[in-house]
TORVOTI-723469 format. One record per residue (C-alpha): x negated, z, y. Coordinates in Angstrom, 3 decimals, always signed. Example, Ala and Ser with C-alpha at 12.3 -4.5 7.8 and 13.67 -1.06 7.14 Angstrom:
% TORVOTI-723469
rec px->-12.300	pz->+7.800	py->-4.500
rec px->-13.670	pz->+7.140	py->-1.060
END
This chain:
% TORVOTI-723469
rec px->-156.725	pz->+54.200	py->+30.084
rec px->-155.038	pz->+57.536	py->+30.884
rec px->-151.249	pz->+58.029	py->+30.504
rec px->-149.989	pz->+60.640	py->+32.044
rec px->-147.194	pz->+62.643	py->+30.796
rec px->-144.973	pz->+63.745	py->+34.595
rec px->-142.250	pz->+65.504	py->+32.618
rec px->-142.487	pz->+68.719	py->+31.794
rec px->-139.955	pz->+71.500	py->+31.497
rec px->-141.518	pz->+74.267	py->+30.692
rec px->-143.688	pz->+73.649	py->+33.689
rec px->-143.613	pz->+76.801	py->+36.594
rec px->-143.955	pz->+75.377	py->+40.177
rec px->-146.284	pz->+77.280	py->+41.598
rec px->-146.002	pz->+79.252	py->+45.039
rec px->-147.987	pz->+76.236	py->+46.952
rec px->-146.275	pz->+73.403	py->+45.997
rec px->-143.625	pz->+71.343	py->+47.646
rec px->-140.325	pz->+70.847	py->+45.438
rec px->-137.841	pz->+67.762	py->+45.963
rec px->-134.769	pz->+67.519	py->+44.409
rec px->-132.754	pz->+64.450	py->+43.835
rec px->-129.300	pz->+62.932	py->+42.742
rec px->-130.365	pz->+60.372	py->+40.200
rec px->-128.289	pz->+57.560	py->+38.821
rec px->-130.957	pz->+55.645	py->+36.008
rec px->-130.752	pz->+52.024	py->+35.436
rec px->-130.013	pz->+51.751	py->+32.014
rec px->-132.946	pz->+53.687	py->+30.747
rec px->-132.338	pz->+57.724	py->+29.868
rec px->-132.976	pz->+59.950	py->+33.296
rec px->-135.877	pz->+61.473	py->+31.440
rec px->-137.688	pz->+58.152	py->+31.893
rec px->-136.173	pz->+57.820	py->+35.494
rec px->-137.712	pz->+60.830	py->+36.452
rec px->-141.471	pz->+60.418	py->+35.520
rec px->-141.039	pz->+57.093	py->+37.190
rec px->-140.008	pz->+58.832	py->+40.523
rec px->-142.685	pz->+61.370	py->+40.048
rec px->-145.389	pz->+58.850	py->+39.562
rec px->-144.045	pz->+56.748	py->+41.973
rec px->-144.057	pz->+59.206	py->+44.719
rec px->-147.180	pz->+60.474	py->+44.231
rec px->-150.265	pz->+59.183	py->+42.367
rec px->-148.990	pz->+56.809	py->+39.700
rec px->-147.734	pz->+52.944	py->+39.205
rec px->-145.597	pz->+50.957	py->+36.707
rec px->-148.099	pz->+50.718	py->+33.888
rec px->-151.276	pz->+52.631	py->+33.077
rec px->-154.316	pz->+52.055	py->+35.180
rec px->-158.249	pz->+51.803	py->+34.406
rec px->-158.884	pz->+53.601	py->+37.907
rec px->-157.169	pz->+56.908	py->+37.051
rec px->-159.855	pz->+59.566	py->+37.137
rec px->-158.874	pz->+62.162	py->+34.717
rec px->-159.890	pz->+65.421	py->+37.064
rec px->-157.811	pz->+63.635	py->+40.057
rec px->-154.781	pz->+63.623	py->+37.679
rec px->-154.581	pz->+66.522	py->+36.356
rec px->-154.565	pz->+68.676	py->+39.530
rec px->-152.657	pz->+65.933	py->+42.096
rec px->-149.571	pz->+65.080	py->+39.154
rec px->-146.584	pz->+65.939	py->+39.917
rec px->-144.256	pz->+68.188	py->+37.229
rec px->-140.532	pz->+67.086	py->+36.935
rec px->-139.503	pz->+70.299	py->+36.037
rec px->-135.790	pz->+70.660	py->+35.612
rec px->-133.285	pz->+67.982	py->+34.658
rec px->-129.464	pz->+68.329	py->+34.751
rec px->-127.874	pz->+65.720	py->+32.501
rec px->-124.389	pz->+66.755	py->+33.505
rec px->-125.091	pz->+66.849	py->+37.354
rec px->-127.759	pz->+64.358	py->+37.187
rec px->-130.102	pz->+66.243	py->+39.294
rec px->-134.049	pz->+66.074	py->+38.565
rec px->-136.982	pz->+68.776	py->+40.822
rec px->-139.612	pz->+67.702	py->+40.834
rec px->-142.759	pz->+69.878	py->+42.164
rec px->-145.586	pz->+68.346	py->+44.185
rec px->-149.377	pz->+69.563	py->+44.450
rec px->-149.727	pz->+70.355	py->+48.709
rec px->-152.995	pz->+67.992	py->+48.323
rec px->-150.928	pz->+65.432	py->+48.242
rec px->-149.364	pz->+65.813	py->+51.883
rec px->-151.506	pz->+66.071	py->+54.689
rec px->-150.401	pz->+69.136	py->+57.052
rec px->-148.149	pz->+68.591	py->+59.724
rec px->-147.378	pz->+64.856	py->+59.106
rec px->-143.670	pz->+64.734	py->+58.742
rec px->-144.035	pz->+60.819	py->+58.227
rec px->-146.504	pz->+61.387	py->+55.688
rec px->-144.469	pz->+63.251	py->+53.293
rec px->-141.161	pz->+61.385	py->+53.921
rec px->-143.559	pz->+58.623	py->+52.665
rec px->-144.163	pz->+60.226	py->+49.558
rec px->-140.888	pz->+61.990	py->+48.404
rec px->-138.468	pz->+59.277	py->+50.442
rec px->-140.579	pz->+56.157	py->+50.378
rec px->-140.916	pz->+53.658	py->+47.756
rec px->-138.479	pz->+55.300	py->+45.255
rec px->-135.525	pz->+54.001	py->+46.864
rec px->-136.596	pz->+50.222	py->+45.807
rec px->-136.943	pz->+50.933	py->+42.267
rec px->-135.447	pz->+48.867	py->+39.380
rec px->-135.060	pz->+52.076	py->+37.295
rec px->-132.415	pz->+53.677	py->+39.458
rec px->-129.165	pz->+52.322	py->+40.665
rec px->-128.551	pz->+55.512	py->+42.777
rec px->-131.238	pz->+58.060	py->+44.181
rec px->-130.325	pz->+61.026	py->+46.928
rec px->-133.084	pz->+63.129	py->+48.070
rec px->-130.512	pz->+66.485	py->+48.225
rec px->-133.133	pz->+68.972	py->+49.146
rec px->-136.921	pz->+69.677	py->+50.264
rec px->-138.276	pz->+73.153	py->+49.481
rec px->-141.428	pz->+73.574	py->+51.714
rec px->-144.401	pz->+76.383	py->+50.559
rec px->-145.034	pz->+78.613	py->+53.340
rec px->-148.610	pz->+76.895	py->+54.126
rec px->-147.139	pz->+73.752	py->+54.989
rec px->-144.218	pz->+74.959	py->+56.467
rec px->-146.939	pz->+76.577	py->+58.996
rec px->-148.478	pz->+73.574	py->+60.028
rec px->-145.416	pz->+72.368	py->+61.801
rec px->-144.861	pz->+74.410	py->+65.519
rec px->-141.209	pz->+74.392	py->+65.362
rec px->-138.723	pz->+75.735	py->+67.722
rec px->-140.218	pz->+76.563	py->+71.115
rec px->-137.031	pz->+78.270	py->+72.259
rec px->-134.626	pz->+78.318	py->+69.727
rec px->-131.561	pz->+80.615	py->+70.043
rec px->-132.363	pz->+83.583	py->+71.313
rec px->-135.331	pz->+81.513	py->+73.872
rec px->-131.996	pz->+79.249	py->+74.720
rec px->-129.848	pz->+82.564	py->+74.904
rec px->-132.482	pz->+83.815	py->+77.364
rec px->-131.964	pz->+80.839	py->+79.994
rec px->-128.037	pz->+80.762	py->+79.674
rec px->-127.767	pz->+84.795	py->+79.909
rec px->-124.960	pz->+85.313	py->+77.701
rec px->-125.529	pz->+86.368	py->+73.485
rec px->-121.921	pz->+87.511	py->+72.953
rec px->-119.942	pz->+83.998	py->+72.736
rec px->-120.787	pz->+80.340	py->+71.820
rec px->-121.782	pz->+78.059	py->+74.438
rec px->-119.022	pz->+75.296	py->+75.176
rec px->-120.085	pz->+72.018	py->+76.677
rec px->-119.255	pz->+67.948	py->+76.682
rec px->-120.192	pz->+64.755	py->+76.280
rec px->-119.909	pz->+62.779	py->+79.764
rec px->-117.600	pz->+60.157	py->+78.783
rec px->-117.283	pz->+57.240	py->+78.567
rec px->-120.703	pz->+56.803	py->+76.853
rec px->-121.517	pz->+53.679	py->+78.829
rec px->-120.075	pz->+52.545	py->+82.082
rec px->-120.176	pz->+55.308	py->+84.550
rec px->-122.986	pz->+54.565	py->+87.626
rec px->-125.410	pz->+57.904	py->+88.302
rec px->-122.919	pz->+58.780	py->+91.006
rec px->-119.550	pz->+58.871	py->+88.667
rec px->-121.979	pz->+60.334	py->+86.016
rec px->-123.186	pz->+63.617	py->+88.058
rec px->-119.533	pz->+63.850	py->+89.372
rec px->-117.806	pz->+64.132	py->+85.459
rec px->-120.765	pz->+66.968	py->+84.778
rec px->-119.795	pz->+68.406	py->+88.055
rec px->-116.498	pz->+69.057	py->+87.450
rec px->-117.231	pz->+70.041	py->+84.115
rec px->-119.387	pz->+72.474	py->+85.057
rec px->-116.969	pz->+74.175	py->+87.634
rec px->-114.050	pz->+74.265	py->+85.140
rec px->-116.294	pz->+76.541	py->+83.043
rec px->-118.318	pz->+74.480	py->+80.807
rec px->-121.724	pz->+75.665	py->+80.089
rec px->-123.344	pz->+72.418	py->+78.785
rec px->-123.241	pz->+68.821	py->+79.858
rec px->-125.160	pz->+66.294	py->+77.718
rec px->-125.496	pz->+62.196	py->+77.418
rec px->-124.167	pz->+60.233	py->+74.391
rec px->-126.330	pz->+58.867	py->+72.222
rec px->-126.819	pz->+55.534	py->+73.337
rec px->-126.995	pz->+56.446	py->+76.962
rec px->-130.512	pz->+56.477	py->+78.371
rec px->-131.620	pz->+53.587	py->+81.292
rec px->-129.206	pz->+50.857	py->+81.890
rec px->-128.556	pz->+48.352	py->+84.396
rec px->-125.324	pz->+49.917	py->+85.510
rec px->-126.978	pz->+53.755	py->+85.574
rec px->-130.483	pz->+53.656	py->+85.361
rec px->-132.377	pz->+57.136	py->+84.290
rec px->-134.308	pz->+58.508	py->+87.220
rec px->-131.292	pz->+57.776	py->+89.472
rec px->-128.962	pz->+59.745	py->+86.968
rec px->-131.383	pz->+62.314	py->+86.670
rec px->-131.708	pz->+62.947	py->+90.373
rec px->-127.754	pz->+63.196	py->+91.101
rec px->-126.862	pz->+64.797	py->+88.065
rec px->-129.769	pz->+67.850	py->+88.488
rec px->-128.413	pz->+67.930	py->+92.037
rec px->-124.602	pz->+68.773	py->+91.475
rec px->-125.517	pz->+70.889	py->+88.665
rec px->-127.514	pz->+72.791	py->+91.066
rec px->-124.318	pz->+72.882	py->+92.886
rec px->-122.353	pz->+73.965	py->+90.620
rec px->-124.416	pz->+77.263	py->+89.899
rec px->-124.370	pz->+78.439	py->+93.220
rec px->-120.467	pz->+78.133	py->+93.336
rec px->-120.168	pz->+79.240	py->+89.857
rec px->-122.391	pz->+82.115	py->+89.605
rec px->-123.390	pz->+80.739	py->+86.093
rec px->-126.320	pz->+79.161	py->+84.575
rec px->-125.707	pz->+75.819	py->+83.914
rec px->-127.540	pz->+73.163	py->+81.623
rec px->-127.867	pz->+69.263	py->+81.818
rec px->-129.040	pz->+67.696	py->+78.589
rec px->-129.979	pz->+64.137	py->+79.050
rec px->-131.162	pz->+61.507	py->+76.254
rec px->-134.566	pz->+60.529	py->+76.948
rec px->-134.601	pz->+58.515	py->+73.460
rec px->-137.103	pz->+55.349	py->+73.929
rec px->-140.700	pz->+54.116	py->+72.818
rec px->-142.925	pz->+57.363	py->+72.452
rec px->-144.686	pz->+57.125	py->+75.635
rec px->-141.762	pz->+56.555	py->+77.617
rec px->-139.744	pz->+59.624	py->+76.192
rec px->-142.968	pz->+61.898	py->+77.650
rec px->-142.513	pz->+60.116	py->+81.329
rec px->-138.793	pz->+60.590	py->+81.183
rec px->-138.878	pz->+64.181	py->+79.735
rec px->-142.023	pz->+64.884	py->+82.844
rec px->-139.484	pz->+63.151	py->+85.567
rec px->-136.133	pz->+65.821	py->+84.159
rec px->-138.674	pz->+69.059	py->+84.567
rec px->-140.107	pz->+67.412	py->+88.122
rec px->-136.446	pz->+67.408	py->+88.942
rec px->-135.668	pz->+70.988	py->+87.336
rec px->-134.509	pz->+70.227	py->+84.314
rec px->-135.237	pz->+72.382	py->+81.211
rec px->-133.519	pz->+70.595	py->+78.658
rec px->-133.808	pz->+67.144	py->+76.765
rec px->-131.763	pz->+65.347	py->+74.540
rec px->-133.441	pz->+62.846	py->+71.728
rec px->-132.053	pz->+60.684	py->+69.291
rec px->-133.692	pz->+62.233	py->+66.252
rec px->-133.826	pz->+59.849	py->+63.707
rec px->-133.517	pz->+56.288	py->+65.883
rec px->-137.054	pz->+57.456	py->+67.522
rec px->-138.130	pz->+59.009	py->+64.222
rec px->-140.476	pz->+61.813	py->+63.161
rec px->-143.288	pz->+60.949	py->+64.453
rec px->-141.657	pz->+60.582	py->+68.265
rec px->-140.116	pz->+63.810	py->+68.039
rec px->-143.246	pz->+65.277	py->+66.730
rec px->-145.031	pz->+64.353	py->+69.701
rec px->-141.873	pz->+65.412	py->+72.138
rec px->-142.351	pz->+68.452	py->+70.423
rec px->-145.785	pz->+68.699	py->+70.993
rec px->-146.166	pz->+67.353	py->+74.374
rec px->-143.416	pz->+68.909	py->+76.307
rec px->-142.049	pz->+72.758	py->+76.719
rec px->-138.245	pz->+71.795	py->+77.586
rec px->-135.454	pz->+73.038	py->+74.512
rec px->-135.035	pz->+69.487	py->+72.616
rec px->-131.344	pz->+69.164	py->+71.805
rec px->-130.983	pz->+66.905	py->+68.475
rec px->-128.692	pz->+64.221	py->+68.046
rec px->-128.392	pz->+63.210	py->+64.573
rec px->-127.025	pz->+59.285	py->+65.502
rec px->-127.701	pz->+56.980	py->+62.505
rec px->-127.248	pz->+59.801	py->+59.749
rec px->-124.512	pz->+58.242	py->+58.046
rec px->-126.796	pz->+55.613	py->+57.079
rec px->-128.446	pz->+58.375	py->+55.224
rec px->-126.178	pz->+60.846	py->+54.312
rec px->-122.385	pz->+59.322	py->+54.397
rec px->-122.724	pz->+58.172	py->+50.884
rec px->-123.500	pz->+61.175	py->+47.990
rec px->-125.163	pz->+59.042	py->+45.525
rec px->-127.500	pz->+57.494	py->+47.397
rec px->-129.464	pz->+58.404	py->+50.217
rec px->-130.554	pz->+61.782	py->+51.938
rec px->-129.196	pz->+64.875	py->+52.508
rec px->-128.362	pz->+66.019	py->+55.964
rec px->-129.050	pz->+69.399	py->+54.849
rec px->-132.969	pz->+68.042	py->+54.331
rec px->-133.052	pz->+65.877	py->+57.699
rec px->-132.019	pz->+69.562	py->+59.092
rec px->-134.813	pz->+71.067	py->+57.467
rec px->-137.520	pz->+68.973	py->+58.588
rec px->-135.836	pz->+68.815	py->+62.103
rec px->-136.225	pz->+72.650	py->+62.542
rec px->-139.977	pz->+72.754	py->+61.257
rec px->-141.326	pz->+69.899	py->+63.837
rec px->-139.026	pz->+71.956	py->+66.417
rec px->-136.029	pz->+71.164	py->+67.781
rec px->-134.360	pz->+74.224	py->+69.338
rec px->-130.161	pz->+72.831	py->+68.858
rec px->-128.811	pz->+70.110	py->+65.910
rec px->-125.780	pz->+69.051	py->+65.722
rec px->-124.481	pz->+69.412	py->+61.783
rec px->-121.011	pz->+68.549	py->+62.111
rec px->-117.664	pz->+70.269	py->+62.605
rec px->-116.606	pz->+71.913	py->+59.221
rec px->-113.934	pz->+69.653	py->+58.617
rec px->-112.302	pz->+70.273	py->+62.012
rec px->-113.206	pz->+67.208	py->+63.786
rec px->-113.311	pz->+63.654	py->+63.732
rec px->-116.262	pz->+62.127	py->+61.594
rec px->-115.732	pz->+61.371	py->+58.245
rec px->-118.024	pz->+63.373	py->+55.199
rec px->-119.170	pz->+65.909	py->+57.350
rec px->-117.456	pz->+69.048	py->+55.390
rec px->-120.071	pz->+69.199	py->+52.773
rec px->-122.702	pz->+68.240	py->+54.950
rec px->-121.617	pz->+71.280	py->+56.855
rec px->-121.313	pz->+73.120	py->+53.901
rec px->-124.995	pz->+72.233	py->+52.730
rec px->-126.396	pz->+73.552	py->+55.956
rec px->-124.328	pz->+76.570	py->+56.529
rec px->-124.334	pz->+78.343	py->+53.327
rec px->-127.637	pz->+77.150	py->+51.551
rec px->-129.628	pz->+79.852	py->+50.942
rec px->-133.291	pz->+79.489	py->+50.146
rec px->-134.952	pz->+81.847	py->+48.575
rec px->-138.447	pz->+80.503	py->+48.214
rec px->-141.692	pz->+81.288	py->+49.468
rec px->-141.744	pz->+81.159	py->+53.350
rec px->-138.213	pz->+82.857	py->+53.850
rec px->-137.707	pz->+86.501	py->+52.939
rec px->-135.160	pz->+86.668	py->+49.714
rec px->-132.889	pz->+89.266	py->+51.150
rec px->-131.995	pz->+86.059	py->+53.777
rec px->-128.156	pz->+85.129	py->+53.668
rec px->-128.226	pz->+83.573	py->+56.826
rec px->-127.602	pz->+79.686	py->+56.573
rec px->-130.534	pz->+77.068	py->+56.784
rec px->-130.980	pz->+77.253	py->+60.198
rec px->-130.674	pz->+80.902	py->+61.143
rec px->-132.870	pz->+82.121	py->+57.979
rec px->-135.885	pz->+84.113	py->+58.939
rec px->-138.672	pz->+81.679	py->+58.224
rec px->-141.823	pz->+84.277	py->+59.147
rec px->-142.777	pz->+82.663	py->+62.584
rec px->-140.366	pz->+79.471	py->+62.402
rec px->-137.984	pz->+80.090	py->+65.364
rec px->-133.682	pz->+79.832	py->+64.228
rec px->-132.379	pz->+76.463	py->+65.840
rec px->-128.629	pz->+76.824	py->+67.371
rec px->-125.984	pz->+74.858	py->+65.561
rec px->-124.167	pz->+71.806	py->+67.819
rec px->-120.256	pz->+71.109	py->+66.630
rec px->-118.795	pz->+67.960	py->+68.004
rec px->-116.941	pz->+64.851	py->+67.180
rec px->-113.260	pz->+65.175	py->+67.562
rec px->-113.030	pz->+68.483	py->+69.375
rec px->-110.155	pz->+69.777	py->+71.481
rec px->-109.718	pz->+73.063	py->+72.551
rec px->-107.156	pz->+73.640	py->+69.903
rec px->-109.976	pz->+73.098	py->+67.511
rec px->-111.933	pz->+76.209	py->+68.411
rec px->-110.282	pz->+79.333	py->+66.853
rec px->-110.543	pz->+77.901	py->+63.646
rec px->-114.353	pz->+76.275	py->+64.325
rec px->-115.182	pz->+79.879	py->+65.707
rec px->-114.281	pz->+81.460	py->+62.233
rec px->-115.841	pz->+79.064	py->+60.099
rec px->-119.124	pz->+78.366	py->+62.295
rec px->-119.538	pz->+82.031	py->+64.053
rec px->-120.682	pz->+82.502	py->+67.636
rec px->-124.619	pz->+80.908	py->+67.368
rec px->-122.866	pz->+77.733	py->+68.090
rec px->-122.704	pz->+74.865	py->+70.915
rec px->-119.023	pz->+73.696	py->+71.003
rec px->-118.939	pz->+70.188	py->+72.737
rec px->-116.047	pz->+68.113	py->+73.696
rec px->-115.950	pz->+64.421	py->+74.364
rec px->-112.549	pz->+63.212	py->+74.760
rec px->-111.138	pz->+66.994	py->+74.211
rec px->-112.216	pz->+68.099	py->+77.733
rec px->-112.064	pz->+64.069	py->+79.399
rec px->-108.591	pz->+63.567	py->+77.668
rec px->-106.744	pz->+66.564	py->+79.428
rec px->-103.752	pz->+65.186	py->+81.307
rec px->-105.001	pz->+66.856	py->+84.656
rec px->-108.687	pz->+65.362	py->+84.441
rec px->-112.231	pz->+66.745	py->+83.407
rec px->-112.318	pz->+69.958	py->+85.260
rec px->-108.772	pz->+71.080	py->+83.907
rec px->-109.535	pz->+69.916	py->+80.186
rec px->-112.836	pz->+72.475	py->+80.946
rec px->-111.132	pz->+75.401	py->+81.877
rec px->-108.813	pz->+74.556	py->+78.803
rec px->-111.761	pz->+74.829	py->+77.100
rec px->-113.028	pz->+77.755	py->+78.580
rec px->-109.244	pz->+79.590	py->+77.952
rec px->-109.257	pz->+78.656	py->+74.733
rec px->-113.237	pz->+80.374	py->+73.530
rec px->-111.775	pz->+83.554	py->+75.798
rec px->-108.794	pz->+83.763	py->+73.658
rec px->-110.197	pz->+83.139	py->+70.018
rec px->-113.128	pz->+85.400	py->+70.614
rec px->-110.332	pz->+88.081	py->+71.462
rec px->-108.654	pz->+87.077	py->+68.597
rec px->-105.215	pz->+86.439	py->+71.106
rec px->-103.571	pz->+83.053	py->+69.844
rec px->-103.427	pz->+79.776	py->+71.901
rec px->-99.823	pz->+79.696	py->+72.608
rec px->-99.447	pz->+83.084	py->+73.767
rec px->-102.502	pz->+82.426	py->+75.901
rec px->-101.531	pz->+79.531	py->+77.127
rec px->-98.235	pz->+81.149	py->+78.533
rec px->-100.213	pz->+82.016	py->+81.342
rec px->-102.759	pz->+79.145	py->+81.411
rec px->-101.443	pz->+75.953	py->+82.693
rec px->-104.581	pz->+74.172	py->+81.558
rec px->-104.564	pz->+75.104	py->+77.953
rec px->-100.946	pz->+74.718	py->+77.521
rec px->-101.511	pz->+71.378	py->+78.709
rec px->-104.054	pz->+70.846	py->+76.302
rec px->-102.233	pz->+72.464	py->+73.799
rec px->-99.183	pz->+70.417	py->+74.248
rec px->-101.148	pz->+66.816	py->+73.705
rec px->-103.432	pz->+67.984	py->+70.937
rec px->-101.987	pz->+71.126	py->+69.090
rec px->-103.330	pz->+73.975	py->+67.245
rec px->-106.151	pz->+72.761	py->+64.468
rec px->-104.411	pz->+74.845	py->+61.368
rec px->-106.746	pz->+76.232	py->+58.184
rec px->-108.213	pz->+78.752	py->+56.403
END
């Protein structure tokens, strides 16, 4: 029988393979041991020795753990490409994020990162638009786009729906969007929201003078996303919204491939993945793989300015990690999803949960300008109603991109000093 040997730290990963890095936590064994069980695991091995292991398959498929930090108890590991097949996101979440989590020999295991080679980064289409295609339909490159959530998330008929993105839209909004568990209920079915919703916004342009955008969730069974996303571009609409990982990888693989509208990504059900640090996966690596089957917007969180709880570092993961490896040029300080990744289209960076317009000078210097700002409750909260808490909005991007503070601003604008008054100024560095 052939025992193979997985650790090895001398061991060079070479240009071609795929390297995984995880938070490791061993069960009472030393995280040496740990380690060759997630390699083998993960890739071509078992518990025990096998009879059935031919000796030229193992030596070129094993895996190499090739760096192991006692102290931050971080293990890479680097992975032969045979052993993924290309462009099968599924496939290689199945490997490197399968079976591991289950094993005895780890109390706590966090896939942190994924570095891809450039060949297999190439098999996936990514961003059809990205920022500068999205840039291109909204006709604007100098500011972020602002936008909202129609709210609330579940209740409002099509009628009452269209009207909130209406008003939205003529207060000075750029973006209107579903929540995430909106898509065909009894009360507000799709096609009916669709067709009223398309129609004011339509409206709204031609009083407006502005290009306006209606992002609606078309999250279901495969099939059905394809006949909802078909019905929003019958109906002029060049935008879709999917839940990213409720319809999983392979769904939005086959959005991705099957329709030519920008797919904005909403990252619902994350926290089951992310919200703990010892265990889990990274949102920095759901990001990556995201932007590689091709979504052209993600949300990632507010930098510590809004409402959900953890995302700071998962902010902080996706907006400063640099990645120097392979398939993105090494001078690259841009963050994860702005580096240049030779052919890979940048994806536009979504902040929201929590947002007011007294959140945005501070989420304009810490996120920069190739952002979507959305507002929920910060535009739907104002005291004087949706349209006012848009132009607050609106006021309040005009004045931080012109550096002029709120409250001086707002001297003149009723609508932010409303907004001001209720919510405040979001202080910080």
């Amino acid at each position: 029988m052939l025992k193979l040997k997985y650790v090895d730290l001398k061991y060079k990963p070479s240009k071609d393979e795929l390297l995984a890095e995880y938070y490791v936590e061993p069960n009472r064994i030393p995280i040496e041991k740990a380690a060759a069980h997630l390699a083998a695991e993960s890739s071509i091995g078992t518990w025990t020795t096998i009879s059935t292991m031919n000796p030229r398959v193992a030596k070129k498929l094993k895996p190499h753990v090739y760096e192991i930090d006692k102290r931050k108890k971080t293990v890479k590991i680097a992975y032969h490409p045979e052993l993924f097949e290309p462009g099968n996101m599924p496939q290689i979440w199945s490997a490197i994020a399968g079976n591991i989590f289950g094993m005895k020999v780890v109390n706590n295991l966090r896939l942190e990162d994924i570095s891809f080679p450039k060949k297999m980064a190439r098999a996936f289409k990514g961003p059809r638009y990205g920022i500068e295609g999205i840039r291109n339909i909204v006709k604007f490159k100098n500011r972020p786009l602002v936008g909202t959530i129609v709210k609330p998330k579940v209740g409002l008929n099509p009628r009452q729906h269209a009207e909130v993105a209406y008003n939205a839209w003529v207060g000075g909004l750029d973006v209107v969007k579903d929540d995430e568990n909106l898509t065909s209920m009894s009360f507000n079915k799709f096609k009916d929201r669709i067709i009223y919703t398309l129609k004011l916004r339509d409206k709204a342009e031609n009083e407006t003078g502005e290009k306006k955008i209606y992002m609606p969730n078309i999250t279901a069974e495969t099939d059905e996303m394809l006949r909802r996303a078909n019905f929003v571009k019958l109906y002029g609409g060049e935008s879709i919204m999917v839940d990213i990982l409720t319809c999983g990888w392979s769904g939005l693989q086959t959005v991705r491939n099957d329709t030519n509208q920008v797919i904005h990504a909403h990252r619902a059900m994350h926290g089951a993945l992310t919200k703990n640090h010892k265990h889990g996966i990274s949102m920095l690596t759901i990001a990556k793989c995201a932007r590689l089957i091709g979504v052209d917007q993600l949300h990632i969180g507010t930098a510590s300015v809004g409402k959900m709880e953890g995302e700071p570092l998962e902010v902080e993961e996706i907006e400063d990690e640099v990645e120097a490896r392979f398939f993105i040029k090494e001078k690259d300080k841009s963050h994860i999803l702005e580096q240049d990744w030779h052919g890979i289209k940048p994806v536009l960076a979504v902040a929201s949960g929590g947002l007011h317009p007294g959140s945005i000078p501070l989420l304009l210097k810490r996120m920069g300008k190739n952002i979507v700002m959305q507002f929920g409750g910060g535009c739907h909260g104002h005291p004087m109603g949706t349209k006012a808490g848009a132009m607050a909005i609106r006021q309040a991007m005009l004045a931080a991109m012109h550096g002029t503070p709120l409250k001086r601003y707002a001297e003149a604008h009723e609508e932010l000093r409303e907004a001001v008054k209720k919510w405040g100024v979001v202080k910080g560095r």
